[in-house]
Z-matrix of the N, CA and C atoms (Angstrom, degrees):
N
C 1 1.443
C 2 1.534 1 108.03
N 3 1.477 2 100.77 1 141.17
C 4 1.584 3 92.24 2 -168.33
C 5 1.684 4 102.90 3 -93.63
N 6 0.977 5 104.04 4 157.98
C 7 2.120 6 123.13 5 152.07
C 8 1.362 7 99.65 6 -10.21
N 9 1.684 8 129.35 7 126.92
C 10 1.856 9 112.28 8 145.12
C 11 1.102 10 112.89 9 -54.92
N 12 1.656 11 127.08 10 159.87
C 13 0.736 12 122.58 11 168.90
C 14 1.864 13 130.57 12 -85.30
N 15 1.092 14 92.42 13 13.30
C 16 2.080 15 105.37 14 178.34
C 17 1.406 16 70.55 15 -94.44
N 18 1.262 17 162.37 16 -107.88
C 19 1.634 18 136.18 17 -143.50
C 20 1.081 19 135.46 18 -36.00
N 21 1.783 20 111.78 19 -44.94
C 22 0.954 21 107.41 20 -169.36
C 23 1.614 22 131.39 21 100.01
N 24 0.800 23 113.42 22 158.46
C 25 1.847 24 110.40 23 169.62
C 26 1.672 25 124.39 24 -64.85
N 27 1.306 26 113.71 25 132.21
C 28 1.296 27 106.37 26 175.99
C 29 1.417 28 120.97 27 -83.79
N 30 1.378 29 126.51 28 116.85
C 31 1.294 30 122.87 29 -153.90
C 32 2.024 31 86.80 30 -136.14
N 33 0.806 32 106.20 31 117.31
C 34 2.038 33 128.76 32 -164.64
C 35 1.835 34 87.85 33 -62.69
N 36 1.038 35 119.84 34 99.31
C 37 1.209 36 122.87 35 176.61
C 38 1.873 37 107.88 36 -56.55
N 39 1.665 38 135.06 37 -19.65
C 40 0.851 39 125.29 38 176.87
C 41 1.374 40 112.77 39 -84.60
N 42 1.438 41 123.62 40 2.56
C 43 1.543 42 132.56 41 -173.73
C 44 1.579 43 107.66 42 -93.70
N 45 1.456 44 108.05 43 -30.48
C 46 0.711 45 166.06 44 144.35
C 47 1.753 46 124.91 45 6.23
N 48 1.859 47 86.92 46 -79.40
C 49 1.145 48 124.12 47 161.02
C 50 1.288 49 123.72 48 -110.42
N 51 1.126 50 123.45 49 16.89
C 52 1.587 51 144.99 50 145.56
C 53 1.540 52 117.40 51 -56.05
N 54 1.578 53 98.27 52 -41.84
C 55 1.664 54 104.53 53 -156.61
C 56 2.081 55 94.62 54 -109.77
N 57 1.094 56 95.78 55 2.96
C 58 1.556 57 104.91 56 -167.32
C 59 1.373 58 106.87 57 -56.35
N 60 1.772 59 112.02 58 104.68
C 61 1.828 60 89.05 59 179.70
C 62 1.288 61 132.07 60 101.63
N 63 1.495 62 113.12 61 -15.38
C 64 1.308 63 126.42 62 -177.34
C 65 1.387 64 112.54 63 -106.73
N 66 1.489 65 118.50 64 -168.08
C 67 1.490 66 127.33 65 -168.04
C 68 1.684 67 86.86 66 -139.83
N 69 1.596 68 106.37 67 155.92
C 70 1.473 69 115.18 68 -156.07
C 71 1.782 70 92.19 69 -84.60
N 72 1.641 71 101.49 70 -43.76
C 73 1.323 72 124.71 71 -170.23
C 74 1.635 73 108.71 72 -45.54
N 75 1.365 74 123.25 73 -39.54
C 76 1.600 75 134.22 74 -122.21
C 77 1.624 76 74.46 75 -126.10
N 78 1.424 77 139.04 76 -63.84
C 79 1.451 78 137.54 77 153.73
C 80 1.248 79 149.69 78 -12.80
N 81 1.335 80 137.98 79 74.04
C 82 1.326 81 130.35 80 -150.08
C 83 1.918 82 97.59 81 -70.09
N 84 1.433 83 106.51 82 -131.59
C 85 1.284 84 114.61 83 -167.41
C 86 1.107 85 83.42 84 -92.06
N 87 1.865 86 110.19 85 149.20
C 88 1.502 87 125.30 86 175.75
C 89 1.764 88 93.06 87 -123.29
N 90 1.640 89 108.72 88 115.09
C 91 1.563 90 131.65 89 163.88
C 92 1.202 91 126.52 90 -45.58
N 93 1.398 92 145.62 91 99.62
C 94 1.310 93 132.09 92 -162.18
C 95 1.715 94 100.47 93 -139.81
N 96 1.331 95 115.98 94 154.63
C 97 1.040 96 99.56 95 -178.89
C 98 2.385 97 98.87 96 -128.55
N 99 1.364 98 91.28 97 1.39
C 100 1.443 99 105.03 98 -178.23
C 101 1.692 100 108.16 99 -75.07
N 102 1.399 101 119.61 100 94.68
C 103 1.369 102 109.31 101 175.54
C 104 1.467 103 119.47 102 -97.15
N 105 1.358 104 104.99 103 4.85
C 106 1.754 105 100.00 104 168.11
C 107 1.980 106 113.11 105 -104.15
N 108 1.479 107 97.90 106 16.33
C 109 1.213 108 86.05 107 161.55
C 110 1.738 109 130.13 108 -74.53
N 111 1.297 110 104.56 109 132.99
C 112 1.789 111 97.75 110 178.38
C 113 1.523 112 104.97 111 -67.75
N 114 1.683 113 114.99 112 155.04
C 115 1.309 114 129.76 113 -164.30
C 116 1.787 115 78.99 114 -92.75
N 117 1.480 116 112.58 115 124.23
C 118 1.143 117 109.41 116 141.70
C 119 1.827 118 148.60 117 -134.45
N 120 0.995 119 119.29 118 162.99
C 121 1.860 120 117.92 119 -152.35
C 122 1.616 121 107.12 120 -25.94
N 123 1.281 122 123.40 121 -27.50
C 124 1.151 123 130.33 122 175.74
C 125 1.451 124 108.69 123 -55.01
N 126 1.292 125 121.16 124 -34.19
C 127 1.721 126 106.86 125 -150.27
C 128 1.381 127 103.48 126 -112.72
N 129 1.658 128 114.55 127 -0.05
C 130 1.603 129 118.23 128 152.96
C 131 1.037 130 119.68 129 -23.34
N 132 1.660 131 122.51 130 116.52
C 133 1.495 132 121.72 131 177.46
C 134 1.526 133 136.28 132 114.99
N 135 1.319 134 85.46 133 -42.64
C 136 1.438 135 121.47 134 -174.05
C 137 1.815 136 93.87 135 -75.31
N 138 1.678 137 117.38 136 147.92
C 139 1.149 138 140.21 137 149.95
C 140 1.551 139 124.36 138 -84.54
N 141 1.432 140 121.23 139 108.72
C 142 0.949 141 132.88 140 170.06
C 143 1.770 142 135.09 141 -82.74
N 144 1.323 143 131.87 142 127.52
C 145 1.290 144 113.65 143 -167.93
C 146 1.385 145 108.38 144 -102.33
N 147 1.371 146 135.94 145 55.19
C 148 1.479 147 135.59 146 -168.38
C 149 1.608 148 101.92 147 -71.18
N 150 2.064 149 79.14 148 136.00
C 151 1.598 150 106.75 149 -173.68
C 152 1.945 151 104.58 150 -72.00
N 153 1.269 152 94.25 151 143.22
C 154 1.903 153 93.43 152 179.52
C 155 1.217 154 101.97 153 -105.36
N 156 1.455 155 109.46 154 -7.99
C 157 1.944 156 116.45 155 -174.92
C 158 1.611 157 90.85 156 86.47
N 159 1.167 158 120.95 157 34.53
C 160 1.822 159 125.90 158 146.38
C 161 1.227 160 103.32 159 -125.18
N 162 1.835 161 103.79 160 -80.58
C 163 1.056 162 124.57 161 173.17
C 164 1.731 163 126.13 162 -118.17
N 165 1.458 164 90.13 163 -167.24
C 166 1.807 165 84.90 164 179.77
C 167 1.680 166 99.74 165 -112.95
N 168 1.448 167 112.32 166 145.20
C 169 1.307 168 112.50 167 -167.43
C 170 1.509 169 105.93 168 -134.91
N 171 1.005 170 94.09 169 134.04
C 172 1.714 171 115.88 170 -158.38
C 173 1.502 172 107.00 171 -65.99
N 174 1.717 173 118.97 172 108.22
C 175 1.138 174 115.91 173 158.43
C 176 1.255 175 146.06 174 -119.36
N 177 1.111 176 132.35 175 105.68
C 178 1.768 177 135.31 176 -177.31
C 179 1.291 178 109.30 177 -47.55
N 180 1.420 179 116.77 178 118.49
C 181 1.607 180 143.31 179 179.78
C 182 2.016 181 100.65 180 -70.01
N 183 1.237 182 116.59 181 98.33
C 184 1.313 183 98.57 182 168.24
C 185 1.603 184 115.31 183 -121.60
N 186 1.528 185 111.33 184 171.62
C 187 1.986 186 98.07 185 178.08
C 188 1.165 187 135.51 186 -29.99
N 189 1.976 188 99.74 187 -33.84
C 190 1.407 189 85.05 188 -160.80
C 191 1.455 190 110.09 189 -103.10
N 192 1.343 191 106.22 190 -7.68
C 193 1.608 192 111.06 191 162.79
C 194 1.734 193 118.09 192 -45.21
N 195 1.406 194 109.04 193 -25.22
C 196 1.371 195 90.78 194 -179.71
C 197 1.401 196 127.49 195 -87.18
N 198 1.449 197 103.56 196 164.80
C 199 1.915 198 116.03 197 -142.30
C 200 1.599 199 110.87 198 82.72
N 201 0.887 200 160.65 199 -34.46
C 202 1.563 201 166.49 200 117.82
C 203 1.266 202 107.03 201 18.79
N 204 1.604 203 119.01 202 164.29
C 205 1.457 204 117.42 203 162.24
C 206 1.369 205 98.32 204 -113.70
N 207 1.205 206 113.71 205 144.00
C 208 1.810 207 116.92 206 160.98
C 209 1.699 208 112.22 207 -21.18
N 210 1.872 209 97.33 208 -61.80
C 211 1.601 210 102.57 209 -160.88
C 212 1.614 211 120.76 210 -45.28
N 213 1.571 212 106.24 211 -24.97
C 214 1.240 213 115.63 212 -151.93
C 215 1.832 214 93.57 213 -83.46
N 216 1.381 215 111.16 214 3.80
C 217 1.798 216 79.06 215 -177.00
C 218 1.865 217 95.26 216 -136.83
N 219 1.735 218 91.04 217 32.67
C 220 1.289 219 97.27 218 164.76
C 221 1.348 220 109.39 219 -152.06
N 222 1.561 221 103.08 220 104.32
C 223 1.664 222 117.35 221 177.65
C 224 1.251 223 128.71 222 -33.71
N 225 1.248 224 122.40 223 163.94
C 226 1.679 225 120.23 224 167.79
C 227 1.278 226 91.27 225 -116.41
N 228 1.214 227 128.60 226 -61.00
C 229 1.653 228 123.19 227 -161.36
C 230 1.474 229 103.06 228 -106.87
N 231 1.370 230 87.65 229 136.68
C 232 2.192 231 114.27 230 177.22
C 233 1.864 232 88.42 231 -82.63
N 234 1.106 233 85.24 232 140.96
C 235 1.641 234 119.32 233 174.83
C 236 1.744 235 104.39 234 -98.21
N 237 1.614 236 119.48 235 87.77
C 238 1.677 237 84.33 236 179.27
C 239 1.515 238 115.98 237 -93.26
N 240 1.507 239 111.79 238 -53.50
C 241 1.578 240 104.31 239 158.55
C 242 1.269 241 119.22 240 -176.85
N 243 1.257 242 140.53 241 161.17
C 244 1.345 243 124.25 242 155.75
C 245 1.571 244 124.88 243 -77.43
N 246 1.156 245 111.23 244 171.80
C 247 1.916 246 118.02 245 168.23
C 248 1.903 247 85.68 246 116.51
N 249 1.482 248 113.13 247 -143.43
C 250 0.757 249 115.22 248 -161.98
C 251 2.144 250 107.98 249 165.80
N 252 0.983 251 104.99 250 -129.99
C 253 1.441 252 99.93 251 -179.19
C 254 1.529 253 105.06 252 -63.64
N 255 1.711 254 112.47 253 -50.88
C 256 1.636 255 112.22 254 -163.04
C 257 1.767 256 104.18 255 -76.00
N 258 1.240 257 112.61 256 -19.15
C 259 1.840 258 129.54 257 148.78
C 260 1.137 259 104.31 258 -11.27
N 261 1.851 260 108.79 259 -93.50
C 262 1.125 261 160.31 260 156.92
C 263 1.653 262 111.82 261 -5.29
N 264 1.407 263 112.05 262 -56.88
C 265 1.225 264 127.32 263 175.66
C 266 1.155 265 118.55 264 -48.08
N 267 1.825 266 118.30 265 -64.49
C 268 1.691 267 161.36 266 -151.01
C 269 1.884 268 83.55 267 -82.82
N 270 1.264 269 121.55 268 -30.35
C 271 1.390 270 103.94 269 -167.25
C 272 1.564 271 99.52 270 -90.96
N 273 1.351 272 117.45 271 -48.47
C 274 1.650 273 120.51 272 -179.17
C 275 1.337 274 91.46 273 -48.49
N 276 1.342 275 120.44 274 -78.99
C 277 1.690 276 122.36 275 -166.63
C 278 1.747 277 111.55 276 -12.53
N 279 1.337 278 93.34 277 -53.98
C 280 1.739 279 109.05 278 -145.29
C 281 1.935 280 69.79 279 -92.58
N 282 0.819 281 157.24 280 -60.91
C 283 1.696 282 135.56 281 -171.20
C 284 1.385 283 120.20 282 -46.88
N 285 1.874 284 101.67 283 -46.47
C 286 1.239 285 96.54 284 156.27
C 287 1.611 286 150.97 285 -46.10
N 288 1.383 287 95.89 286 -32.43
C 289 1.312 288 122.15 287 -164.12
C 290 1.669 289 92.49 288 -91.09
N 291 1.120 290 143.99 289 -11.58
C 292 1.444 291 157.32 290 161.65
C 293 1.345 292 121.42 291 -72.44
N 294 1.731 293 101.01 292 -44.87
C 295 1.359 294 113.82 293 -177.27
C 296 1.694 295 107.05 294 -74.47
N 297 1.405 296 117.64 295 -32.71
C 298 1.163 297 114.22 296 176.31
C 299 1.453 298 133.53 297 -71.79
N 300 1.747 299 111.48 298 -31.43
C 301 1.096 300 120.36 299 -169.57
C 302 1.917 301 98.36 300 -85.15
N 303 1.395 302 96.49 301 -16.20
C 304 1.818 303 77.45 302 178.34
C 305 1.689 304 107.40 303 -102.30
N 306 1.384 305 114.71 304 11.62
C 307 1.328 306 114.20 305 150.43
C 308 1.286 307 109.56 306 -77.93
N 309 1.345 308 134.31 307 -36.95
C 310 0.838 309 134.29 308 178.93
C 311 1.882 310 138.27 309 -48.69
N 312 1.264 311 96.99 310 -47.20
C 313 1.555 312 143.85 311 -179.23
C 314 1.612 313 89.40 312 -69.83
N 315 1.268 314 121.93 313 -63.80
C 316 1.531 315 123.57 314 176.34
C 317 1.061 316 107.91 315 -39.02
N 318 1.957 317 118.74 316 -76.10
C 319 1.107 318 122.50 317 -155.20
C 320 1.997 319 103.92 318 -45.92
N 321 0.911 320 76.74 319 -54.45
C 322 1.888 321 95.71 320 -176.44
C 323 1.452 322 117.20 321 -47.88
N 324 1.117 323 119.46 322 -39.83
C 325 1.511 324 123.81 323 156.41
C 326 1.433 325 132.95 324 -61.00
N 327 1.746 326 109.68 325 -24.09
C 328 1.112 327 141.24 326 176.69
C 329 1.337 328 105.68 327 -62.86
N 330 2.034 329 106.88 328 -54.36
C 331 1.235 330 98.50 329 -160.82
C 332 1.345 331 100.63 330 -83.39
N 333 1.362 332 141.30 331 -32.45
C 334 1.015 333 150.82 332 -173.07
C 335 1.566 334 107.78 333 -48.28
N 336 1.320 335 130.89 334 -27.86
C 337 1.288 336 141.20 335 168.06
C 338 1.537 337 118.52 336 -58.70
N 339 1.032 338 106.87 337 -50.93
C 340 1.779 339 117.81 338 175.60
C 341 1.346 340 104.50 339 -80.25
């Protein structure tokens, strides 16, 4: 459920005053650990380091991010994968099968030279 609108957006007044005054360009990464702050027109540009509760993960402020919350474009949980050994298998196969065809592509370019 969103904010009423007689409040308004919650925008972290110390994020706030982080960016108070500065240039996005001249600014390296700005540390934050507030992920329900709303992105607003102000902070276009700017690099954000939102905390995932590990680390902070680097995000580029763009137009259309705004109205957004920070949190949302910095995960909490890594996805690694499903499958397993026969996974495992299907991925070598198919690298292999990569590794060959751009030997392939070489050789062929090779001969195409002479």
């Amino acid at each position: 459920m969103s904010r009423s609108l007689k409040k308004g957006p919650y925008v972290d007044p110390r994020v706030l005053k982080k960016i108070e005054g500065k240039k996005p360009q001249e600014t390296g990464v700005i540390k934050t650990w507030s992920r329900a702050c709303v992105i607003s027109p102000e902070m276009v540009g700017f690099t954000f380091g939102v905390h995932n509760g590990r680390d902070h993960i680097e995000v580029f402020i763009g137009e259309d991010m705004v109205g957004h919350k920070l949190g949302e474009f910095s995960l909490t949980r890594k996805f690694i994968k499903h499958g397993g050994k026969m996974q495992k298998d299907l991925e070598a196969k198919k690298k292999e099968d990569e590794i060959n065809a751009a030997k392939g592509a070489k050789a062929a370019a090779e001969g195409a030279k002479k």
